[in-house]
Backbone as XML, in Angstrom:
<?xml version="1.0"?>
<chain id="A" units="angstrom">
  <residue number="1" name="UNK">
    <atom name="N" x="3.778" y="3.899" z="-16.230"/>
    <atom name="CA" x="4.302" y="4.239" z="-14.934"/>
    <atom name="C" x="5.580" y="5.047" z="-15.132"/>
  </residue>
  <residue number="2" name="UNK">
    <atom name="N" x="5.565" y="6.141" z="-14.402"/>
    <atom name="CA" x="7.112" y="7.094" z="-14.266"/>
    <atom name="C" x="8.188" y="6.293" z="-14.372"/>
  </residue>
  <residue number="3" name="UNK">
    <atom name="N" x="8.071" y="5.296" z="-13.589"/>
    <atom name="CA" x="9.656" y="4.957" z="-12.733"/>
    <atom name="C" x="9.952" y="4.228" z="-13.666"/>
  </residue>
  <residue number="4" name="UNK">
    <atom name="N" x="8.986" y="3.259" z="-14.955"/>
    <atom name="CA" x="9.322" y="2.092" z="-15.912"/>
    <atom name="C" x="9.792" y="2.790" z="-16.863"/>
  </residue>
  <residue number="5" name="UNK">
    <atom name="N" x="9.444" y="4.359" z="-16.790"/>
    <atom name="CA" x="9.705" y="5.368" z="-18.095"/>
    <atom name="C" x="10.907" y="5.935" z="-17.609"/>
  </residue>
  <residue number="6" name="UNK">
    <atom name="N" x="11.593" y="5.681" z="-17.116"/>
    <atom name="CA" x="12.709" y="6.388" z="-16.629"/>
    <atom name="C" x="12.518" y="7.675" z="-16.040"/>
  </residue>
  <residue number="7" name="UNK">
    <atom name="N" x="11.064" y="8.299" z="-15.848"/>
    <atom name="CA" x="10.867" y="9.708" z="-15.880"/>
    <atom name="C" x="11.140" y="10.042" z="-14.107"/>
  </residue>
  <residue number="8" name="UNK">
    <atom name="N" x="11.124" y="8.974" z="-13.461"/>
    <atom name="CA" x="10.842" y="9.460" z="-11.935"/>
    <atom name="C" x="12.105" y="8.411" z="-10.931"/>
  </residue>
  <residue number="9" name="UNK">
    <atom name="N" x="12.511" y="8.462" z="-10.353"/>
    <atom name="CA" x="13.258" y="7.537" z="-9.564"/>
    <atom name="C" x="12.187" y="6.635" z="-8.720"/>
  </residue>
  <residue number="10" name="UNK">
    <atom name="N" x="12.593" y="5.579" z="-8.769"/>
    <atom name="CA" x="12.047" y="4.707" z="-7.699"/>
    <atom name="C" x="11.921" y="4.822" z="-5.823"/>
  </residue>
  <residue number="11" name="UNK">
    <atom name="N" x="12.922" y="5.630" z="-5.988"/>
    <atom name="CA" x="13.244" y="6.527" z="-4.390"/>
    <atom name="C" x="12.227" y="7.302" z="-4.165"/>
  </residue>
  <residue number="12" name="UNK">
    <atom name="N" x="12.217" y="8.698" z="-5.046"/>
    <atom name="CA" x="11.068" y="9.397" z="-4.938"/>
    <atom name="C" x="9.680" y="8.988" z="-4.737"/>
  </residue>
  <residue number="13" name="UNK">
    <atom name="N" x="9.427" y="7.482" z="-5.545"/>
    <atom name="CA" x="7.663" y="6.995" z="-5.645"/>
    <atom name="C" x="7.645" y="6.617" z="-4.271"/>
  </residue>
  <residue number="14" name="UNK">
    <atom name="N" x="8.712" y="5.564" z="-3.496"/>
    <atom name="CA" x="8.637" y="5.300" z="-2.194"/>
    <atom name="C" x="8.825" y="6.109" z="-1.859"/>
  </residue>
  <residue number="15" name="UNK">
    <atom name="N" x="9.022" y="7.713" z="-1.238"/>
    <atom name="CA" x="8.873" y="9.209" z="-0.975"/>
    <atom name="C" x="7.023" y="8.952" z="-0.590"/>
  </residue>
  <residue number="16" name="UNK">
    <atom name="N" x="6.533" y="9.152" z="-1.540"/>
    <atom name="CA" x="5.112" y="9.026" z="-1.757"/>
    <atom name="C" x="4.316" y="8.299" z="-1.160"/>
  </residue>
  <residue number="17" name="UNK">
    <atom name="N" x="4.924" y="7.424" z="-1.545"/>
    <atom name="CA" x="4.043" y="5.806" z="-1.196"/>
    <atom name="C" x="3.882" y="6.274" z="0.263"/>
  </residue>
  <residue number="18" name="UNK">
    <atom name="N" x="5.084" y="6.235" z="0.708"/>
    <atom name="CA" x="5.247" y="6.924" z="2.282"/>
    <atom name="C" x="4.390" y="7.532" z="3.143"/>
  </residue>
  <residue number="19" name="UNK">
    <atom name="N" x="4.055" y="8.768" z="2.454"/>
    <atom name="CA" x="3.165" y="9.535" z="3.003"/>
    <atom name="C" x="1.790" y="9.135" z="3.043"/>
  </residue>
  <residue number="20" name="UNK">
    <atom name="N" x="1.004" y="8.079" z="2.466"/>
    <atom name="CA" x="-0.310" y="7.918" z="2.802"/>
    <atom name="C" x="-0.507" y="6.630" z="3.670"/>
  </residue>
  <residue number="21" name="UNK">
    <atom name="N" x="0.591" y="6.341" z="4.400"/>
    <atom name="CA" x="0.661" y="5.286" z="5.363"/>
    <atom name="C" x="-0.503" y="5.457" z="6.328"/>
  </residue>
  <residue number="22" name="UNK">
    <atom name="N" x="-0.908" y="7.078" z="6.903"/>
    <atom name="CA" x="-1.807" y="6.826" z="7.794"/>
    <atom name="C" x="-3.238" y="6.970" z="6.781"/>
  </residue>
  <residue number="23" name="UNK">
    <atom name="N" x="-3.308" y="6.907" z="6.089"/>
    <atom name="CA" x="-4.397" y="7.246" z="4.950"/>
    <atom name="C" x="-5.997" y="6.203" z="5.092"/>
  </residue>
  <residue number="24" name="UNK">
    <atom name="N" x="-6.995" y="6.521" z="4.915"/>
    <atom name="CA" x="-8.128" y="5.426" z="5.951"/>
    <atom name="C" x="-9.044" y="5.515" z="4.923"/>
  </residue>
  <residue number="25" name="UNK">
    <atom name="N" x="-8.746" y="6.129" z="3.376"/>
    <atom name="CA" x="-9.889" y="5.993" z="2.466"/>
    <atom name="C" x="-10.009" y="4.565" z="1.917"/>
  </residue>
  <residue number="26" name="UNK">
    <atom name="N" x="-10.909" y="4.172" z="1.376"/>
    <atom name="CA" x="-10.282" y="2.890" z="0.593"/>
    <atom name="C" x="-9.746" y="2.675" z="-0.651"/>
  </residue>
  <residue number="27" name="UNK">
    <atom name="N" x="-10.211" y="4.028" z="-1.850"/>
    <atom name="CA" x="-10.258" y="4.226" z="-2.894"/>
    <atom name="C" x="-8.424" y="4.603" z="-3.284"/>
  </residue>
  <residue number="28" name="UNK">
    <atom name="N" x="-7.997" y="5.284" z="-2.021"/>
    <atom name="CA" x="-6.429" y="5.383" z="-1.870"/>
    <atom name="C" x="-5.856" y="4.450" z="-1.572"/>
  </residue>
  <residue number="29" name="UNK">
    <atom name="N" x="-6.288" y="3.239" z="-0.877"/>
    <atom name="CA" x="-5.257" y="2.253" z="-0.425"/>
    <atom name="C" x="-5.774" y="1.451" z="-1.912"/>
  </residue>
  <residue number="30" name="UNK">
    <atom name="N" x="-6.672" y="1.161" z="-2.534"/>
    <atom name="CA" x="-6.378" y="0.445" z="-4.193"/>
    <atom name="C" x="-5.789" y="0.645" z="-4.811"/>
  </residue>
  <residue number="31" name="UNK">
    <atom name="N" x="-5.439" y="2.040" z="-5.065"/>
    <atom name="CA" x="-4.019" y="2.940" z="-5.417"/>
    <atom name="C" x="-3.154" y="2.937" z="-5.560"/>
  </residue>
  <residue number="32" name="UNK">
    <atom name="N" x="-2.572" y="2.529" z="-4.219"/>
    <atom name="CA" x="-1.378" y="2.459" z="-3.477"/>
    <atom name="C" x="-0.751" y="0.978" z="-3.497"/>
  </residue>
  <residue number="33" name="UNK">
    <atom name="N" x="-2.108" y="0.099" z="-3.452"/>
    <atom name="CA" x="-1.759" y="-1.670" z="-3.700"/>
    <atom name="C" x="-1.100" y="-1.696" z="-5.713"/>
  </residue>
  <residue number="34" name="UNK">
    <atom name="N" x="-2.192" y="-1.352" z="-6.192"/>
    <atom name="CA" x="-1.647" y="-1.522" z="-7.947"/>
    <atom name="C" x="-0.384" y="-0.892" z="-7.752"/>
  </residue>
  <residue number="35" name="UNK">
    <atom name="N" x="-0.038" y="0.718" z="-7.327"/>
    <atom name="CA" x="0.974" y="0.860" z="-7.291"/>
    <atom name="C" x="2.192" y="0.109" z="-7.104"/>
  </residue>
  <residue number="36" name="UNK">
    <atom name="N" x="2.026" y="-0.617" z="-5.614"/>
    <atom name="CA" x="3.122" y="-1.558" z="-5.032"/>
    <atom name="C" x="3.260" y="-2.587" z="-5.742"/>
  </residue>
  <residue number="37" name="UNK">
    <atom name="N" x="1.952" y="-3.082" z="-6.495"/>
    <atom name="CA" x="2.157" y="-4.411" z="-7.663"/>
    <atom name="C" x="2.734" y="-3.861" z="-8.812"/>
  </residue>
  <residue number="38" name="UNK">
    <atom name="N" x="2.876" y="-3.013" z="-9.368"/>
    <atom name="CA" x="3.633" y="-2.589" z="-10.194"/>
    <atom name="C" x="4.886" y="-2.467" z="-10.150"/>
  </residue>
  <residue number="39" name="UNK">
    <atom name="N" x="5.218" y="-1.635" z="-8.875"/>
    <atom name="CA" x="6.882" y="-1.593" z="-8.871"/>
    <atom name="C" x="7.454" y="-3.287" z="-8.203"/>
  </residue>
  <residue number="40" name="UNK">
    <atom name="N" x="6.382" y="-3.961" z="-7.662"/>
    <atom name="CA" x="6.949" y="-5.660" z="-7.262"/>
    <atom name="C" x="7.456" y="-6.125" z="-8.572"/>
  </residue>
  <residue number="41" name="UNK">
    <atom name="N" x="6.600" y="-5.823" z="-9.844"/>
    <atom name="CA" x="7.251" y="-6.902" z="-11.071"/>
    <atom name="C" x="7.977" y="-5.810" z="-11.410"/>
  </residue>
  <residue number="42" name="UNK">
    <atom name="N" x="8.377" y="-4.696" z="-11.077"/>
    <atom name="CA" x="9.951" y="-4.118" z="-12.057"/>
    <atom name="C" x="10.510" y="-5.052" z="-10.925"/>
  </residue>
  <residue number="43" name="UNK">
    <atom name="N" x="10.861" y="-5.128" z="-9.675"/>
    <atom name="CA" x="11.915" y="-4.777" z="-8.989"/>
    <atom name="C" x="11.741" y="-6.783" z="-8.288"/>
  </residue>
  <residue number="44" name="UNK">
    <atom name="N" x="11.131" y="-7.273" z="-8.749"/>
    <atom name="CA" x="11.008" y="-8.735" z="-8.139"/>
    <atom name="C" x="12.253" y="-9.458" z="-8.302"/>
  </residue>
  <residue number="45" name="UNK">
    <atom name="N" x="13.492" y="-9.534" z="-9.800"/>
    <atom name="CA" x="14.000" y="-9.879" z="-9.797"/>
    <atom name="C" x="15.433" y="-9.507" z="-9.989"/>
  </residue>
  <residue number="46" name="UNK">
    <atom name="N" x="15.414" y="-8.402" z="-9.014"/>
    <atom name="CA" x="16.604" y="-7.628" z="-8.388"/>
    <atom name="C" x="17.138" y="-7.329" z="-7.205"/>
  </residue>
  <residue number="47" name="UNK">
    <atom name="N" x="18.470" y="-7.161" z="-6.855"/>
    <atom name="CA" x="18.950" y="-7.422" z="-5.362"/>
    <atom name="C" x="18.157" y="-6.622" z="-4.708"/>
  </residue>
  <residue number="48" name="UNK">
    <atom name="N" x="17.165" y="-5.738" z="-5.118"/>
    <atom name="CA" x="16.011" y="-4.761" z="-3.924"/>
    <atom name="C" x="15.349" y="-5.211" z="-3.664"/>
  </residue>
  <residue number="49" name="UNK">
    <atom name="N" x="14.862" y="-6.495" z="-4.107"/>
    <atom name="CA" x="13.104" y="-6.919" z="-3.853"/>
    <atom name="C" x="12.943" y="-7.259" z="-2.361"/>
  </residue>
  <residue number="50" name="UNK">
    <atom name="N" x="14.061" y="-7.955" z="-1.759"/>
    <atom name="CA" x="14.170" y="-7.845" z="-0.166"/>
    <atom name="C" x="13.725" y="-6.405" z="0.691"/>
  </residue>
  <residue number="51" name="UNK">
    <atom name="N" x="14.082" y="-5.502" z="0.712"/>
    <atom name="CA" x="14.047" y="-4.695" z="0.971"/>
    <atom name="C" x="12.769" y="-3.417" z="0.641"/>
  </residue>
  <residue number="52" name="UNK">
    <atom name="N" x="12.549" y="-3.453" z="-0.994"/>
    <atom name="CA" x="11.171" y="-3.931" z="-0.734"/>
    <atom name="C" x="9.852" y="-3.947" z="-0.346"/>
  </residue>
  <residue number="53" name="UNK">
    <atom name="N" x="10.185" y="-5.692" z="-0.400"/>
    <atom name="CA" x="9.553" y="-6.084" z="0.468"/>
    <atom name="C" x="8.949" y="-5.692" z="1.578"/>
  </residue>
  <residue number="54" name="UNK">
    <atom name="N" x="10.085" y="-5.350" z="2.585"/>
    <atom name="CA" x="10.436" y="-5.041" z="3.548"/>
    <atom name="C" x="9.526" y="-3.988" z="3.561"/>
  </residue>
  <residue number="55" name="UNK">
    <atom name="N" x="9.867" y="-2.891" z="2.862"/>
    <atom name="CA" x="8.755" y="-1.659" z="2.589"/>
    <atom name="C" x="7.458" y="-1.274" z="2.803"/>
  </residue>
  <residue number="56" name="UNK">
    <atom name="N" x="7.033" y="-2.260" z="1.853"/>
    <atom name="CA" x="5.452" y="-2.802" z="1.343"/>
    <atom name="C" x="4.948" y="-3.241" z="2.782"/>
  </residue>
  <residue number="57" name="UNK">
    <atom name="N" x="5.321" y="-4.222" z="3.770"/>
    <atom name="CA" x="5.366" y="-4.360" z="4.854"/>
    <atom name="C" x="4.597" y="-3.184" z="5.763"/>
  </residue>
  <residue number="58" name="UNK">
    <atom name="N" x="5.703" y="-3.037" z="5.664"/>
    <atom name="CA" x="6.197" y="-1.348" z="6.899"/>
    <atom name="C" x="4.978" y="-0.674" z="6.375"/>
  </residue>
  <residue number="59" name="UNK">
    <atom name="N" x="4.513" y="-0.728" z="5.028"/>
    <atom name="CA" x="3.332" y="0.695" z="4.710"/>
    <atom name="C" x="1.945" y="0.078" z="5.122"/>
  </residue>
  <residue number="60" name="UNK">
    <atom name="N" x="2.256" y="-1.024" z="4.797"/>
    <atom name="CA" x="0.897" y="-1.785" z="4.938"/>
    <atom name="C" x="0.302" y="-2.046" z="6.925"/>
  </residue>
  <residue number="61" name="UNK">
    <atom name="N" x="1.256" y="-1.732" z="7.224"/>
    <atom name="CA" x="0.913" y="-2.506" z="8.814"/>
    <atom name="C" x="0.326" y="-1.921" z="9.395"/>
  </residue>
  <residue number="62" name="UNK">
    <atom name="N" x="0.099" y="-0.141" z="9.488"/>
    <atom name="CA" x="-1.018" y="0.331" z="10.218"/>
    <atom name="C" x="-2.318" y="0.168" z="9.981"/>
  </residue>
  <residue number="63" name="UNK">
    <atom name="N" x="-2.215" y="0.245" z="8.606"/>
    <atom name="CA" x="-4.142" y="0.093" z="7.888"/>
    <atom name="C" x="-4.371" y="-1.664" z="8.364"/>
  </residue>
  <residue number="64" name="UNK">
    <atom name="N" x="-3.189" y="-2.611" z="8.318"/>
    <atom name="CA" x="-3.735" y="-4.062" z="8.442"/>
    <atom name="C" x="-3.958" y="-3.955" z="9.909"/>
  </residue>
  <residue number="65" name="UNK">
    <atom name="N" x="-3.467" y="-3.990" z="10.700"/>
    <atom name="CA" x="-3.857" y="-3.479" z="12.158"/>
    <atom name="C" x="-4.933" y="-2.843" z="12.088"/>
  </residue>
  <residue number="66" name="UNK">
    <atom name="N" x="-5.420" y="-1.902" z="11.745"/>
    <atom name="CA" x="-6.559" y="-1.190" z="12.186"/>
    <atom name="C" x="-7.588" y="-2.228" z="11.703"/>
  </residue>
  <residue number="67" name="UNK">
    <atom name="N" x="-7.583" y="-2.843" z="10.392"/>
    <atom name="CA" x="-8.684" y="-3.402" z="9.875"/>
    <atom name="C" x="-8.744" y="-4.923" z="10.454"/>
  </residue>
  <residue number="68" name="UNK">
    <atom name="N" x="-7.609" y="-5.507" z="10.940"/>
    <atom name="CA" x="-7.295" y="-6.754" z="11.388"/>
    <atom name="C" x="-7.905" y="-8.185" z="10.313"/>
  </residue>
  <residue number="69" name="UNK">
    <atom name="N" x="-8.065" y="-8.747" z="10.573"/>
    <atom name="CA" x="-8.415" y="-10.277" z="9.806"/>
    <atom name="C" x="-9.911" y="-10.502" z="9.709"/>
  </residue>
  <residue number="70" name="UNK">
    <atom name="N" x="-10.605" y="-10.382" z="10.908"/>
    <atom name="CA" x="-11.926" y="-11.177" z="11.379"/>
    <atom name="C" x="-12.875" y="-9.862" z="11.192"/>
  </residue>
  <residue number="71" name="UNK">
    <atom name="N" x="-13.886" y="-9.997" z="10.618"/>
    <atom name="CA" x="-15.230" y="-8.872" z="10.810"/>
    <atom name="C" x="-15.871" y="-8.882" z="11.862"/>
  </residue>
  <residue number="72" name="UNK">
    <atom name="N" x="-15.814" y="-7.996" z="12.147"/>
    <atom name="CA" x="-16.889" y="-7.157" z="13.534"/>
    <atom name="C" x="-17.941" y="-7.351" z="13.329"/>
  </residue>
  <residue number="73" name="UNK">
    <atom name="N" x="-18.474" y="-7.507" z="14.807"/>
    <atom name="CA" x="-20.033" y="-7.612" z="14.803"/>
    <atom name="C" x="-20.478" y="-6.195" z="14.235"/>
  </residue>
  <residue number="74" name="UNK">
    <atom name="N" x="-21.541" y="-6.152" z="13.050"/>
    <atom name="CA" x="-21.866" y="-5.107" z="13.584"/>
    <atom name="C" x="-20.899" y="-3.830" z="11.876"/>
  </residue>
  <residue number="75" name="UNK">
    <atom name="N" x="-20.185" y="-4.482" z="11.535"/>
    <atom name="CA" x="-19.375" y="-3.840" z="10.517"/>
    <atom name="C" x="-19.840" y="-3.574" z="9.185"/>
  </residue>
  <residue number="76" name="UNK">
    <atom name="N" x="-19.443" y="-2.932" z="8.620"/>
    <atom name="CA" x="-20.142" y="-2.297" z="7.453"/>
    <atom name="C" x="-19.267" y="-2.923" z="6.462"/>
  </residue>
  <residue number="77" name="UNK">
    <atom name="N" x="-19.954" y="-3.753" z="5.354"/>
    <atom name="CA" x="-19.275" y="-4.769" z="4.597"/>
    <atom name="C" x="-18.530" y="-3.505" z="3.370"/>
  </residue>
  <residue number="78" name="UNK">
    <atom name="N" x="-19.317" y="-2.573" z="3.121"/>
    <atom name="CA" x="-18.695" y="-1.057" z="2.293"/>
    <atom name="C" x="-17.721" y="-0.575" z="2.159"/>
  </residue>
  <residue number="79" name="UNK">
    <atom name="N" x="-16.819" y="-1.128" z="1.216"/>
    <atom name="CA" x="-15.232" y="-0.726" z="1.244"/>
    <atom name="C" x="-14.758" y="1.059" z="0.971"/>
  </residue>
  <residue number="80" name="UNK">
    <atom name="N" x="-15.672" y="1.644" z="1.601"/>
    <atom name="CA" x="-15.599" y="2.645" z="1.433"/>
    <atom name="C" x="-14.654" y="4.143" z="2.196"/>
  </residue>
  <residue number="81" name="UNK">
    <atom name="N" x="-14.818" y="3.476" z="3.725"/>
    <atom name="CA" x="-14.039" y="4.216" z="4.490"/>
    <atom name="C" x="-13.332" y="3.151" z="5.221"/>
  </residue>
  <residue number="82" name="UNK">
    <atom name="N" x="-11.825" y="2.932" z="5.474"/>
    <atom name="CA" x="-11.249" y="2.194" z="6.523"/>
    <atom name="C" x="-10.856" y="2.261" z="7.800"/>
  </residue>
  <residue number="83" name="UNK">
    <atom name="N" x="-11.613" y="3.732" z="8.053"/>
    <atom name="CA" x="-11.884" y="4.115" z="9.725"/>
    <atom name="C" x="-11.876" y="3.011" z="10.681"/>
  </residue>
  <residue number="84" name="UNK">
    <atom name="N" x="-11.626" y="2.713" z="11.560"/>
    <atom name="CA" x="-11.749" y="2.429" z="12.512"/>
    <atom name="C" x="-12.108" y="1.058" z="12.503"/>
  </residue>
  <residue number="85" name="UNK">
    <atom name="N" x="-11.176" y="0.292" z="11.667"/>
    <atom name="CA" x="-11.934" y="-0.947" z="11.316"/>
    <atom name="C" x="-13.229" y="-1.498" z="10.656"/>
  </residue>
  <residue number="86" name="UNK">
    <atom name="N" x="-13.457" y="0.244" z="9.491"/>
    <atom name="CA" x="-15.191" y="-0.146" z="9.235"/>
    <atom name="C" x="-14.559" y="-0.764" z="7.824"/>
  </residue>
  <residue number="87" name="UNK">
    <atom name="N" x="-14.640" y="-1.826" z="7.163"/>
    <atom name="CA" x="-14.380" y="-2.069" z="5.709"/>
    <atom name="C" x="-15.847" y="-2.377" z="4.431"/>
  </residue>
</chain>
């Protein structure tokens, strides 16, 4: 990873991370999760992990909203597209 290599700032990856918030593939949000588990164990046991946190949150809440908890009648079990609640 860049940011463990010193090669990239941790600012910049959350830059990134950022931008695929509205993102509805699924193959990108697996991506984006290893990603966030990666920078959780640099940064778990440092005064940022609050914040974060906080982050990971904030990126995650439109796709968890759209996809919500409970399966739809009717839903396509295919983690393929996260359109519209299809998982």
């Amino acid at each position: 990873m860049q940011v463990q290599a010193g090669h990239t700032s941790t600012v910049e990856v959350l830059k990134v991370l950022r931008a695929f918030e509205d993102e509805t593939d699924y193959t990108v949000w697996s991506a984006l999760h290893n990603c966030v588990a990666r920078l959780n164990q640099l940064l778990s046991h440092t005064d940022f992990h609050h914040n974060f946190a906080a982050f990971v949150r904030n990126l995650f809440r439109k796709i968890s909203q759209r996809l919500g908890w409970e399966a739809k009648p009717g839903e396509n079990p295919n983690p393929t597209c996260l359109e519209g609640g299809s998982v």
